[in-house]
C-alpha positions in Angstrom: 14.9 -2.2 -15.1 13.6 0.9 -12.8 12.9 0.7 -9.3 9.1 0.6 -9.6 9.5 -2.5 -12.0 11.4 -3.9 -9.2 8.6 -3.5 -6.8 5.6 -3.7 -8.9 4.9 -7.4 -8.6 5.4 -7.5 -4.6 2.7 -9.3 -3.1 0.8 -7.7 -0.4 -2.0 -9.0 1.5 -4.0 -6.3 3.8 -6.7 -7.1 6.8 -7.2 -3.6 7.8 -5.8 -0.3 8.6 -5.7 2.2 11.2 -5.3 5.7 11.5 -3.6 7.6 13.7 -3.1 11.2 14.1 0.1 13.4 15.0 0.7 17.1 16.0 3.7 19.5 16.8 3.5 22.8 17.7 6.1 24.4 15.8 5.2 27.7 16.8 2.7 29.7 19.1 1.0 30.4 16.1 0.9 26.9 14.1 0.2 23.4 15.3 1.4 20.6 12.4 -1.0 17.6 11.9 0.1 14.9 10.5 -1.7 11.2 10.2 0.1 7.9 10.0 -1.8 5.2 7.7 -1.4 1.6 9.4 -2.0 -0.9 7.1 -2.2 -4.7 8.6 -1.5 -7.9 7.2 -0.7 -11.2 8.2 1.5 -10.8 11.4 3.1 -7.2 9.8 2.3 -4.1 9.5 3.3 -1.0 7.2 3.3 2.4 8.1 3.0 5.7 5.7 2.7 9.5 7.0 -0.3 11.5 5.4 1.7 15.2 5.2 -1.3 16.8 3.7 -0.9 20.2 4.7 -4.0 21.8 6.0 -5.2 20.6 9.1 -8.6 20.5 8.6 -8.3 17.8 6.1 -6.6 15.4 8.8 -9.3 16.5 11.3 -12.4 14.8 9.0 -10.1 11.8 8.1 -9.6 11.2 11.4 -13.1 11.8 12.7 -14.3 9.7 9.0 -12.2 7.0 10.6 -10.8 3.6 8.4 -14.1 4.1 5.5 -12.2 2.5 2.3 -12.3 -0.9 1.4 -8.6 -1.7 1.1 -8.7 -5.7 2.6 -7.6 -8.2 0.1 -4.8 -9.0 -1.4 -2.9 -7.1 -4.4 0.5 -6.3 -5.8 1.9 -2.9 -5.5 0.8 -2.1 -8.8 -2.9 -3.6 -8.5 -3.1 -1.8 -4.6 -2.0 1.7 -6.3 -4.6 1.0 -9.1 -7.2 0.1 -6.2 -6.3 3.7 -5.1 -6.9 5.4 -7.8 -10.6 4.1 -8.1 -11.2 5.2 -4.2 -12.0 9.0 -3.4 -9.4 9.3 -0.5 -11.0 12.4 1.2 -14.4 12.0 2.7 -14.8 15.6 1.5 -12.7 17.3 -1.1 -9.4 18.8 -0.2 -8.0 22.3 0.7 -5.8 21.8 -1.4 -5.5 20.2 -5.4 -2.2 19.3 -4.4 -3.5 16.8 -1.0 -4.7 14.3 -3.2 -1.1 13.2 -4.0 0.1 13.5 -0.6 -2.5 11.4 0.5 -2.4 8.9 -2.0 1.7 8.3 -1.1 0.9 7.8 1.9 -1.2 5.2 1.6 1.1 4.0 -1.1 4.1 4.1 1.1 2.4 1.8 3.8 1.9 -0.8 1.1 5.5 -0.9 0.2 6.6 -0.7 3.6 3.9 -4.0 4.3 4.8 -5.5 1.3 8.6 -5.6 2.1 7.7 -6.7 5.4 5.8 -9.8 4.0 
């Protein structure tokens, strides 16, 4: 049995989520932003990093604030199938590649909230 059959069937109930942003300046020229995806539940939370690369997409997430209807209450699988139905970016990417990012991260707060509960 894999991993993800493992996890697949963990129950996870979500009330809301937050989102909060990050930054380092890892050089005079480049300042890395980052956003972490708070997802509550019942007395827990679960916390995933957004790594998407170009800035500008965590500045309109951030500014779009918590817009996707993710309360309820799922399994891992049925919450990652939830995603993939939800447009993640409140306008399309930089990058092709920053709808994966995003989506694990997101994803990654659900297992950690799951585990938790």
């Amino acid at each position: 049995m894999s991993t993800w059959e493992r996890l697949a069937e963990l129950p996870l109930e979500i009330d809301g989520y937050a989102l909060d942003p990050l930054q380092a300046t890892v050089s005079s020229d480049f300042e890395r932003k980052t956003t972490l995806i708070r997802l509550r539940g019942p007395d827990e939370e679960g916390v995933g990093e957004d790594v998407t690369y170009d800035a500008v997409d965590h500045e309109i997430l951030q500014a779009a604030g918590p817009m996707l209807a993710l309360e309820g209450s799922f399994t891992l699988a049925s919450f990652s199938q939830r995603l993939a139905e939800l447009s993640l970016f409140p306008e399309p990417p930089q990058r092709e590649v920053s709808s994966r990012y995003r989506t694990w991260a997101y994803e990654s707060a659900a297992l950690d909230l799951a585990l938790r509960q």
